[in-house]
BASE-331509 format. One record per residue: x, y, z of N, C-alpha, C, O, CB in turn; residue number from 1; residue in one letter. Coordinates in nm, 2 decimals. Glycine has a CB too. Example, Ala and Ser with C-alpha at 12.3 -4.5 7.8 and 13.67 -1.06 7.14 Angstrom:
2
- npx, npy, npz, capx, capy, capz, cpx, cpy, cpz, opx, opy, opz, cbpx, cbpy, cbpz, i, aa
- 1.32, -0.57, 0.78, 1.23, -0.45, 0.78, 1.32, -0.33, 0.78, 1.42, -0.33, 0.85, 1.13, -0.45, 0.90, 1, A $
- 1.28, -0.22, 0.71, 1.37, -0.11, 0.71, 1.29, 0.00, 0.79, 1.34, 0.11, 0.80, 1.41, -0.06, 0.57, 2, S $
! end
This chain:
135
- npx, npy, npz, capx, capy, capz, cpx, cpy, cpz, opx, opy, opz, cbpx, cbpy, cbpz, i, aa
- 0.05, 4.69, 22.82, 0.18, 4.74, 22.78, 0.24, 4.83, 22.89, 0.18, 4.93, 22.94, 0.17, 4.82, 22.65, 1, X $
- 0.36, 4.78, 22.93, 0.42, 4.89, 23.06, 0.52, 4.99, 22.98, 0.56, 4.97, 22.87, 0.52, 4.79, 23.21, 2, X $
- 0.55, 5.09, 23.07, 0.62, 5.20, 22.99, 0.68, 5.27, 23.10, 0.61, 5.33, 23.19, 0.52, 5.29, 22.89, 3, X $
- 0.84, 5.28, 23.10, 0.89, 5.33, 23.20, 0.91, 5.43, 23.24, 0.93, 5.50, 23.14, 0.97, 5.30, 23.21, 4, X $
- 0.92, 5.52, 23.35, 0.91, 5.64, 23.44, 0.95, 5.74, 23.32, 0.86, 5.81, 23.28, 1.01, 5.64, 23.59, 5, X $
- 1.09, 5.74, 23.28, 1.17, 5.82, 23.18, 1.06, 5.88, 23.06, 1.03, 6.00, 23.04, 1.30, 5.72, 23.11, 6, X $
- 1.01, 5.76, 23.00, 0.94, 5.81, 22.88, 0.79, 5.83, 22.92, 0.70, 5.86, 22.84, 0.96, 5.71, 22.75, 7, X $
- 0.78, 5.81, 23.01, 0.56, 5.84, 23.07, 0.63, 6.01, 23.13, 0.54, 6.10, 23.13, 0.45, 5.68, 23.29, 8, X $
- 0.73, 6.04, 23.17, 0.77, 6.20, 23.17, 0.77, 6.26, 23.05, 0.73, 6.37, 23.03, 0.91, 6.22, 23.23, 9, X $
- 0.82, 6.20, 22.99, 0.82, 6.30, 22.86, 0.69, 6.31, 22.76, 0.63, 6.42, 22.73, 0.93, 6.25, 22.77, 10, X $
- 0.66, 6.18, 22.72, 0.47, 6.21, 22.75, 0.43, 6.28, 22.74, 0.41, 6.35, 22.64, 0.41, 6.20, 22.84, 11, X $
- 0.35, 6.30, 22.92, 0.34, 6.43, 23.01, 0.39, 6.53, 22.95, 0.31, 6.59, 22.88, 0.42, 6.44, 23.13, 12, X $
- 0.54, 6.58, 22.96, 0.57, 6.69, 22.89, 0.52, 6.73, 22.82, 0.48, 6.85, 22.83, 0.64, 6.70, 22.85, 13, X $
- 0.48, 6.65, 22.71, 0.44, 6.68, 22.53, 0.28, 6.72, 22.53, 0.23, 6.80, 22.45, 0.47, 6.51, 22.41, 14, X $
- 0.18, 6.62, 22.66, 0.05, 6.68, 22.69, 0.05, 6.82, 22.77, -0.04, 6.90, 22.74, -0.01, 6.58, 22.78, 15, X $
- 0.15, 6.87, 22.89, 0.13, 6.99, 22.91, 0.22, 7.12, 22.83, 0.23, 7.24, 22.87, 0.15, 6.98, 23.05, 16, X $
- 0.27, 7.09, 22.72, 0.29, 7.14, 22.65, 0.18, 7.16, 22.55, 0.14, 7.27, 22.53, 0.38, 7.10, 22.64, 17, X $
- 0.10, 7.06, 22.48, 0.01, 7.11, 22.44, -0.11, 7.16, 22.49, -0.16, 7.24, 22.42, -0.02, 7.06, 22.39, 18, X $
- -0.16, 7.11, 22.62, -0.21, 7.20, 22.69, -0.18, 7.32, 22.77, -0.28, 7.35, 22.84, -0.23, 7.15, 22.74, 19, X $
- -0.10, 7.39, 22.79, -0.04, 7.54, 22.78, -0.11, 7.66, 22.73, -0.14, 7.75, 22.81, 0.07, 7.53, 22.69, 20, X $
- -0.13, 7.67, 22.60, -0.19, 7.78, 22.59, -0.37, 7.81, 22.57, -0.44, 7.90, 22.53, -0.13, 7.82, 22.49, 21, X $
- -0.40, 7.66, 22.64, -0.56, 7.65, 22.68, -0.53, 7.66, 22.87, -0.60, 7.74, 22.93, -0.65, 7.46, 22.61, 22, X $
- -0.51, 7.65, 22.88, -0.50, 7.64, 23.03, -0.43, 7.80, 23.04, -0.44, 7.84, 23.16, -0.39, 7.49, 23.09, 23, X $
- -0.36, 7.87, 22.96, -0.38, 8.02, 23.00, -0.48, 8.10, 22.92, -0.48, 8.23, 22.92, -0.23, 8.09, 23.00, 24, X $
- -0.55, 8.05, 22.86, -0.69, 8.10, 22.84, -0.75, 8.06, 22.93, -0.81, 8.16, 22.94, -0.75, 8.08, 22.74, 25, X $
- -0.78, 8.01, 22.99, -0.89, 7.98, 23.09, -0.86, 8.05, 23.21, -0.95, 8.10, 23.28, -0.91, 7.82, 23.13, 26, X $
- -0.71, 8.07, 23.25, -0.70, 8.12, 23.36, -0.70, 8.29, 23.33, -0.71, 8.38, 23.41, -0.58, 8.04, 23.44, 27, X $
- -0.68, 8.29, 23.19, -0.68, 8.51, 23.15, -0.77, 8.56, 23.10, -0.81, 8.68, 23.12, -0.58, 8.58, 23.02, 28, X $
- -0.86, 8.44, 23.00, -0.96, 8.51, 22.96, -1.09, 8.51, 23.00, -1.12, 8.46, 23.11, -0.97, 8.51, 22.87, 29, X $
- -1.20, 8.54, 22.92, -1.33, 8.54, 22.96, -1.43, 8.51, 22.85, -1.41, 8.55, 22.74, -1.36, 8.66, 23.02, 30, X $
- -1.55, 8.45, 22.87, -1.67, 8.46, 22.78, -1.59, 8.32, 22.69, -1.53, 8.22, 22.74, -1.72, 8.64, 22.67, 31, X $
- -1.62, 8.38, 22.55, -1.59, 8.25, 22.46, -1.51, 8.21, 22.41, -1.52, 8.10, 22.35, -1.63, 8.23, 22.37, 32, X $
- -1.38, 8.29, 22.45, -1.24, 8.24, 22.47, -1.19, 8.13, 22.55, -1.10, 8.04, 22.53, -1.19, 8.32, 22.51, 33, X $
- -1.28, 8.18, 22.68, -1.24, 8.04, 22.79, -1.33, 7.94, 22.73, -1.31, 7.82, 22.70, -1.27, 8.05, 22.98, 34, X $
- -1.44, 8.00, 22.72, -1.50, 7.83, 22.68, -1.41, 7.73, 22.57, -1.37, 7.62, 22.58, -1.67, 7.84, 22.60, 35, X $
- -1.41, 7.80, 22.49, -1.31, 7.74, 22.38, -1.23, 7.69, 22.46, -1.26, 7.57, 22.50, -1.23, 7.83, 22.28, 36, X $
- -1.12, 7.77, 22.51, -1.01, 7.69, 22.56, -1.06, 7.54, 22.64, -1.02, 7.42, 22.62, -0.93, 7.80, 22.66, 37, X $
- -1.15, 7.58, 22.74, -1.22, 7.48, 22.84, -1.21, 7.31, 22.77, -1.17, 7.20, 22.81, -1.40, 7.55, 22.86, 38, X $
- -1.30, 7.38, 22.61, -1.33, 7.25, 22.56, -1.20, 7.20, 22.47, -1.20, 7.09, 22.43, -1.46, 7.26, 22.48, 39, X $
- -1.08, 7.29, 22.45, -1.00, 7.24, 22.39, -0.92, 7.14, 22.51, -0.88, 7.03, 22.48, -0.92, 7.35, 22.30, 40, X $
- -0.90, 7.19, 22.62, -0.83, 7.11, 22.75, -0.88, 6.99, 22.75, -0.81, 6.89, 22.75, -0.85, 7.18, 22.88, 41, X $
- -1.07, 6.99, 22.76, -1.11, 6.85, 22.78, -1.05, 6.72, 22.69, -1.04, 6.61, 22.73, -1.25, 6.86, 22.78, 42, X $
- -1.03, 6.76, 22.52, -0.99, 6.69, 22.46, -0.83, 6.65, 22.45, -0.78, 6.57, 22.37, -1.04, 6.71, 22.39, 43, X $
- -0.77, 6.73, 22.53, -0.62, 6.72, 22.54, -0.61, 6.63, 22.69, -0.52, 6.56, 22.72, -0.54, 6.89, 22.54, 44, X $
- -0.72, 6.65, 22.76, -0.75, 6.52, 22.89, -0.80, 6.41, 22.82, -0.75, 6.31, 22.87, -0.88, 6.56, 23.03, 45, X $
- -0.87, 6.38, 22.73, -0.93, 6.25, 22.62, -0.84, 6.23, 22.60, -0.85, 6.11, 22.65, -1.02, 6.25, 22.49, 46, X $
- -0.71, 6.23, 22.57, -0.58, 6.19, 22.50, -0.48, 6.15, 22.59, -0.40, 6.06, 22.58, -0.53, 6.29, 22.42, 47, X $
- -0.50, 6.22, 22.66, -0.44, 6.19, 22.80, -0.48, 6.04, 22.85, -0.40, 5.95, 22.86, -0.49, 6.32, 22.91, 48, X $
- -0.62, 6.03, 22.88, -0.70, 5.94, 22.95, -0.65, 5.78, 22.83, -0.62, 5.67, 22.87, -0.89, 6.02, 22.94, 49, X $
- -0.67, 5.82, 22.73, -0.66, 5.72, 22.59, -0.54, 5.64, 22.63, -0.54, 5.52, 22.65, -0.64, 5.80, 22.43, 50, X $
- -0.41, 5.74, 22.66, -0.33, 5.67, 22.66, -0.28, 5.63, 22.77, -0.17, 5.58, 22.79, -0.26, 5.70, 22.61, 51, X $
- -0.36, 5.66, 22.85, -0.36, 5.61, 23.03, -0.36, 5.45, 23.02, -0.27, 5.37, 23.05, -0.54, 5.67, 23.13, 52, X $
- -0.50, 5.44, 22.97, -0.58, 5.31, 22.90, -0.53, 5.21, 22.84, -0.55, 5.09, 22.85, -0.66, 5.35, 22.80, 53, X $
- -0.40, 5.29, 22.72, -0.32, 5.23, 22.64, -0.25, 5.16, 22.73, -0.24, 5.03, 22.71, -0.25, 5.32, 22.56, 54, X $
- -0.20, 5.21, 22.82, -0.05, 5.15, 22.90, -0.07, 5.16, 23.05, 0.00, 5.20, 23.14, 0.11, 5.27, 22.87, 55, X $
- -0.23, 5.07, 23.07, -0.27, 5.05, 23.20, -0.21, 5.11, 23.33, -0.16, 5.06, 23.43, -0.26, 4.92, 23.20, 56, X $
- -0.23, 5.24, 23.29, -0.22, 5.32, 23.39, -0.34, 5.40, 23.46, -0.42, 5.44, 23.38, -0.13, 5.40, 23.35, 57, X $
- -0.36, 5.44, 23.59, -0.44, 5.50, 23.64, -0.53, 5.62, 23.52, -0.48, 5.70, 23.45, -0.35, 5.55, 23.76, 58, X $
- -0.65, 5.59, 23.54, -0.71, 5.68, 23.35, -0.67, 5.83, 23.39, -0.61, 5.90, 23.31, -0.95, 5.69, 23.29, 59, X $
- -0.68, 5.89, 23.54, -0.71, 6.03, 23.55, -0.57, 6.09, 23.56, -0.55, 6.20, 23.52, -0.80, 6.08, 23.68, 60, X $
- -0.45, 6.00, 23.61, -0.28, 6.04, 23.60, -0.25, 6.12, 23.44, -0.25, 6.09, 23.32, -0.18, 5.86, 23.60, 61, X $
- -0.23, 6.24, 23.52, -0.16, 6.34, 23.39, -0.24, 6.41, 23.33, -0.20, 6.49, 23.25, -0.10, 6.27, 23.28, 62, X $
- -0.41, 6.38, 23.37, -0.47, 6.49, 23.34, -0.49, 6.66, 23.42, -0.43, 6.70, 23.52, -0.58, 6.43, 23.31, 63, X $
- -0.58, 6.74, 23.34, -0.56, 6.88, 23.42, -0.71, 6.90, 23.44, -0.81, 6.90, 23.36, -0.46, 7.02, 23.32, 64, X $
- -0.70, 6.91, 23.57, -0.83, 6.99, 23.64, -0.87, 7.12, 23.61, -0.85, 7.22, 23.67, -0.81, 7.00, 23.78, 65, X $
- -0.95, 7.10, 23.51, -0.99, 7.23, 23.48, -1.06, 7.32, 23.56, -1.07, 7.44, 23.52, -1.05, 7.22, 23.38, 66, X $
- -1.11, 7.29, 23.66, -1.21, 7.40, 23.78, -1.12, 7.43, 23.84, -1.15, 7.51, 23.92, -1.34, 7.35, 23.88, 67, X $
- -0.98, 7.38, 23.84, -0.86, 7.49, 23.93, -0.81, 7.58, 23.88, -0.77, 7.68, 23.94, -0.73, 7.43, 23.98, 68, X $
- -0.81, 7.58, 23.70, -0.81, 7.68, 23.63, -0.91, 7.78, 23.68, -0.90, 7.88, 23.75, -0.83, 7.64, 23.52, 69, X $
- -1.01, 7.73, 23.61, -1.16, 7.81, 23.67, -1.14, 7.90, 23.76, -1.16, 8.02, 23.74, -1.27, 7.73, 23.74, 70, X $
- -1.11, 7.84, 23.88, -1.11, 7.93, 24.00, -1.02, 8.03, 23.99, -1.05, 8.15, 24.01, -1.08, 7.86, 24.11, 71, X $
- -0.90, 7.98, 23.96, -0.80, 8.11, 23.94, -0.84, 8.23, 23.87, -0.80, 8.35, 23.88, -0.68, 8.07, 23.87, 72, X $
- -0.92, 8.19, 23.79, -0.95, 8.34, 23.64, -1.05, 8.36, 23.75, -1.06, 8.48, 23.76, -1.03, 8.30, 23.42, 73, X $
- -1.11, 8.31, 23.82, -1.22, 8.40, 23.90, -1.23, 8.53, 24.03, -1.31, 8.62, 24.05, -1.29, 8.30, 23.95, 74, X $
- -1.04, 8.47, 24.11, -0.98, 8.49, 24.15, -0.91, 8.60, 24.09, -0.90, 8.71, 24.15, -0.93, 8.40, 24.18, 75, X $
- -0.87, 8.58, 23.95, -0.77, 8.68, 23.94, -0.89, 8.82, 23.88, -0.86, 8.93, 23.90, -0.61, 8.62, 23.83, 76, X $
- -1.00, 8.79, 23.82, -1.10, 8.85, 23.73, -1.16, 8.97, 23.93, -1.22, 9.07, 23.93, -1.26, 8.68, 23.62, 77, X $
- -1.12, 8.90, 24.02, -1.15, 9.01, 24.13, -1.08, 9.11, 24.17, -1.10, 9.22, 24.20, -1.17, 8.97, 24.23, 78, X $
- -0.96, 9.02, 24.15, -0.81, 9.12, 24.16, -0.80, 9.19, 24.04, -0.69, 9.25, 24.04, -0.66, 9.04, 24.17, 79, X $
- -0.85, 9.20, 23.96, -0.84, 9.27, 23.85, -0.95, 9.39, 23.87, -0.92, 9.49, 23.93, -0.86, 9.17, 23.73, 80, X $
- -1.05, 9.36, 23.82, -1.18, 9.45, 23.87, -1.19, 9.56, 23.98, -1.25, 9.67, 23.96, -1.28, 9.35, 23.92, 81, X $
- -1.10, 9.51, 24.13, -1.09, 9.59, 24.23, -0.91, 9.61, 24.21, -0.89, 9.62, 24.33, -1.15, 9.52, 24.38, 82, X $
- -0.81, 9.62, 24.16, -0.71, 9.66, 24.13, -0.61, 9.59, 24.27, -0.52, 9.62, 24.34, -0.71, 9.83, 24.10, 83, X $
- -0.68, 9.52, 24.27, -0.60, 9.46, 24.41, -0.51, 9.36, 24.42, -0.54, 9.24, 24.43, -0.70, 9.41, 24.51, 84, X $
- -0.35, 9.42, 24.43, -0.26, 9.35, 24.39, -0.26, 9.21, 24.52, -0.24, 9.09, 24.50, -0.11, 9.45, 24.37, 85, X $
- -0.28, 9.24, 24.60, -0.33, 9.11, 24.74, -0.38, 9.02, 24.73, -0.35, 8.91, 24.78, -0.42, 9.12, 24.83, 86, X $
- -0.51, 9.04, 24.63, -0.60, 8.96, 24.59, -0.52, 8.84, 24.46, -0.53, 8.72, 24.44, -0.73, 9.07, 24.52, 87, X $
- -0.48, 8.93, 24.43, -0.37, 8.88, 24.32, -0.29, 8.81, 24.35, -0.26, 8.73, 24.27, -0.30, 8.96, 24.28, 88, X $
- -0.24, 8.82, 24.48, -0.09, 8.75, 24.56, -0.21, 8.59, 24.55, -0.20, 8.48, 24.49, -0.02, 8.84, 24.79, 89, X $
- -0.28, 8.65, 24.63, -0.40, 8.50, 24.69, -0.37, 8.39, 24.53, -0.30, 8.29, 24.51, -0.64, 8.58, 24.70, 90, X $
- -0.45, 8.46, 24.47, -0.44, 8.39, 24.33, -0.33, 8.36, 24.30, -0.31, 8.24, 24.27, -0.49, 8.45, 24.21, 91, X $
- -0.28, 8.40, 24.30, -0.05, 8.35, 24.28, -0.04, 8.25, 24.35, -0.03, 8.14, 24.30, 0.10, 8.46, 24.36, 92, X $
- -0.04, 8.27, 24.47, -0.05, 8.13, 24.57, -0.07, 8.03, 24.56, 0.01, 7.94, 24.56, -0.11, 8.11, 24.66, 93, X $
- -0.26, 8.03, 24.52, -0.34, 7.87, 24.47, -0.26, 7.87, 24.37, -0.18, 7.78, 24.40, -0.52, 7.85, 24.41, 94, X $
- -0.22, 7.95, 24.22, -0.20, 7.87, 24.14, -0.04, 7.79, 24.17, 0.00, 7.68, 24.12, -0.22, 7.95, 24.00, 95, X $
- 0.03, 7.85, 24.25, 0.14, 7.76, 24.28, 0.14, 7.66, 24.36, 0.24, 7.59, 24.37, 0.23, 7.80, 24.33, 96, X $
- 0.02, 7.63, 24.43, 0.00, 7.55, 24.49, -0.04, 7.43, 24.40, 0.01, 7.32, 24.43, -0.08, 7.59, 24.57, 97, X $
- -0.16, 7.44, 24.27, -0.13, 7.35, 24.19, -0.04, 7.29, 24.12, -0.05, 7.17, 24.09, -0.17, 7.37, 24.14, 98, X $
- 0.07, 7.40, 24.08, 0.18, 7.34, 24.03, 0.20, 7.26, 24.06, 0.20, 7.15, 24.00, 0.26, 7.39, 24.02, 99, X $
- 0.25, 7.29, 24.23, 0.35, 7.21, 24.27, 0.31, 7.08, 24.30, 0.37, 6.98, 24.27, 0.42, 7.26, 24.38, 100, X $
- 0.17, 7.06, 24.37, 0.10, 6.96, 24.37, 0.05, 6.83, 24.24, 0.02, 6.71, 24.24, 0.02, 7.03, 24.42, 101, X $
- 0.06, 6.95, 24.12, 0.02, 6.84, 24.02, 0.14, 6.81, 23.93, 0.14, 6.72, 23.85, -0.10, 6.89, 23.91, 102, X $
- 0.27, 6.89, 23.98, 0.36, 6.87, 23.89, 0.36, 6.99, 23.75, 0.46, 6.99, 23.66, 0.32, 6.71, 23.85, 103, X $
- 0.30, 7.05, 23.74, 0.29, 7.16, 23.63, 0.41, 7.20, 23.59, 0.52, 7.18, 23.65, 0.23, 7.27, 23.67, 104, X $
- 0.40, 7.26, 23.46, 0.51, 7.34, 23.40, 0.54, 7.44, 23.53, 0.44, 7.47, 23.59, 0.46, 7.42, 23.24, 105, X $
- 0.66, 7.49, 23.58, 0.71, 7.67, 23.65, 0.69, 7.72, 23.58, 0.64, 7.83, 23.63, 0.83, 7.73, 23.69, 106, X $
- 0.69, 7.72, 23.45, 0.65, 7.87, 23.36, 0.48, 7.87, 23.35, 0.44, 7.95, 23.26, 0.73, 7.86, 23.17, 107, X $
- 0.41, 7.82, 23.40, 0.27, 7.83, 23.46, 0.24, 7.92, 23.56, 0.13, 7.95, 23.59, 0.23, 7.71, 23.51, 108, X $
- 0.38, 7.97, 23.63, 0.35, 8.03, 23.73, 0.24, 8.24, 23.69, 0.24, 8.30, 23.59, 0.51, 8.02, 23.81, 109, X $
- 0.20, 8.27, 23.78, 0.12, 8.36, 23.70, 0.22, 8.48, 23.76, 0.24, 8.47, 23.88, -0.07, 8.37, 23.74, 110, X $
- 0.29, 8.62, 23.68, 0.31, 8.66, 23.73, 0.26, 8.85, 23.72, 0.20, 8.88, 23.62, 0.41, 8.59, 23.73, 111, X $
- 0.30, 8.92, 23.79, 0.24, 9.01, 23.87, 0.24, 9.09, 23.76, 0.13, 9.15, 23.76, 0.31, 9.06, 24.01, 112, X $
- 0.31, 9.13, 23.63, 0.34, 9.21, 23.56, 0.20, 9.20, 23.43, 0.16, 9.29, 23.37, 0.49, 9.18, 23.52, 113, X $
- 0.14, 9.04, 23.43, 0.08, 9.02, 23.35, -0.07, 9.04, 23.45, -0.18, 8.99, 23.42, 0.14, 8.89, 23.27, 114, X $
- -0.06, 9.11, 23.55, -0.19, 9.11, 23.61, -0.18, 9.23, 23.62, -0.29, 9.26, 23.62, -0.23, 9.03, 23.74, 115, X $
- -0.10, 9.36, 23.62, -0.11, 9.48, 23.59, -0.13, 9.55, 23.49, -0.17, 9.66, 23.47, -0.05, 9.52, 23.63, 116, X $
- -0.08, 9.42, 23.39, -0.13, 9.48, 23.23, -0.29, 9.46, 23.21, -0.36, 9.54, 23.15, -0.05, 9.39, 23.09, 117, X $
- -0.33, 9.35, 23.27, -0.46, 9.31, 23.23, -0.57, 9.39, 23.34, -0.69, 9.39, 23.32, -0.48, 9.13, 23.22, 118, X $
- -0.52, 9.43, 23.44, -0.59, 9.60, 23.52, -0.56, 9.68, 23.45, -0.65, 9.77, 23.43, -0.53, 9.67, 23.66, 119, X $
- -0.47, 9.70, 23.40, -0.48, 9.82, 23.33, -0.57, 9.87, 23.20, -0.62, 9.98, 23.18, -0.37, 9.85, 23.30, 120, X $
- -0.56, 9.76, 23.12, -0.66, 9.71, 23.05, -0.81, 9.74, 23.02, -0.87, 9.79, 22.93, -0.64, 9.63, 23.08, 121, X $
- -0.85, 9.67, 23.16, -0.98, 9.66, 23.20, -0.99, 9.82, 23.26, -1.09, 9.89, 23.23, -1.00, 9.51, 23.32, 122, X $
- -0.91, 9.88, 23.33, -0.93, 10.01, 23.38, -0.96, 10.10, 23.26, -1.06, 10.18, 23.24, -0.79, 10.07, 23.47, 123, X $
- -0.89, 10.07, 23.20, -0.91, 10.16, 23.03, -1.08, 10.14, 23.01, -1.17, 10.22, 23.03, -0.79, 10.07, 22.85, 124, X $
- -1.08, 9.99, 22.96, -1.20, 9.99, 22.90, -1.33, 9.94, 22.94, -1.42, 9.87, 22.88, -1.18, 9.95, 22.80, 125, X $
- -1.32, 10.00, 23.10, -1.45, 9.94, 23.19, -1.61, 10.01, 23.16, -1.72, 9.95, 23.16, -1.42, 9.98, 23.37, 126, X $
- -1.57, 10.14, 23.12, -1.67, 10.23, 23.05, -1.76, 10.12, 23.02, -1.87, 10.09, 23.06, -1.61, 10.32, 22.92, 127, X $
- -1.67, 10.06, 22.89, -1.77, 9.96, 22.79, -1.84, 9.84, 22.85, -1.94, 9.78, 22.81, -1.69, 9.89, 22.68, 128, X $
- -1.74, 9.83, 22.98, -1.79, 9.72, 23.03, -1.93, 9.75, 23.10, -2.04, 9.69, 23.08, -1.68, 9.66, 23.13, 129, X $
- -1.92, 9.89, 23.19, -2.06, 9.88, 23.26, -2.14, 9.96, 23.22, -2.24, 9.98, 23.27, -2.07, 9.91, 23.40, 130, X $
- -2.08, 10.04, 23.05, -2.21, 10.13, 22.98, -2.21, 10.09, 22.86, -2.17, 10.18, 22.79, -2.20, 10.29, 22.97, 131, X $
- -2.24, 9.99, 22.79, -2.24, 9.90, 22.62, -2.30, 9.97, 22.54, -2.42, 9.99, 22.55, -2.31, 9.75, 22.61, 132, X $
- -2.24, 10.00, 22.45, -2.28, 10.12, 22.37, -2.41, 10.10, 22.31, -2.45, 9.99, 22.28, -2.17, 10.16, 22.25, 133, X $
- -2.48, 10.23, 22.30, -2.60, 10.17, 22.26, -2.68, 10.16, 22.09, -2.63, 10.21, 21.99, -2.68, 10.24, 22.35, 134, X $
- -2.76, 10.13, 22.09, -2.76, 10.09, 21.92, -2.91, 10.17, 21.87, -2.95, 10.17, 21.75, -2.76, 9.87, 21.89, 135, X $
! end
């Protein structure tokens, strides 16, 4: 079954739209949040892939690379940790680099305001992080 450019865009749309708020868990949070998210992405790539299949198209077209996620939260989890808005820029960069390369939502883009909240954050409550209360 073939299916023309117009509606395999919109599609798309409707997969990175539901992939959206797993793909900014992975790239904001940590521990079993991202995993969650991780594994909610892979099945939003199964669906993806299904209907790749469906309409003999290339299987991996339109899915999301989740280890570019990965990298970014690892990226930004340094810039965070050392308060280093640079480090931060770096991570800004790659992730626009994916965008643009994979076609991503722009409102994917990561921006600077939501990396000073989440330092500030972590500055508050690092105590806990490197002294866990004890029992």
């Amino acid at each position: 079954m073939s299916i023309d450019k117009a509606a395999q865009s919109r599609i798309l749309r409707g997969f990175q739209s539901e992939a959206e708020p797993h793909v900014m868990k992975i790239i904001w949070a940590r521990g079993d949040s991202q995993a969650n998210a991780v594994s909610q992405l892979h099945k939003v790539n199964q669906k993806i892939e299904a209907w790749n299949r469906e309409h003999n198209l290339w299987i991996a077209d339109g899915t999301f690379d989740i280890e570019d996620f990965i990298a970014i939260n690892r990226a930004i989890e340094l810039a965070i940790k050392g308060y280093d808005p640079k480090a931060f820029d770096i991570a800004r960069t790659r992730m626009d680099n994916v965008i643009g390369l994979r076609k991503y939502p722009r409102q994917w883009q990561l921006r600077k305001k939501d990396f000073l909240k989440a330092a500030k954050v972590y500055e508050s409550e690092k105590d806990h992080f490197h002294n866990p209360p004890k029992q």
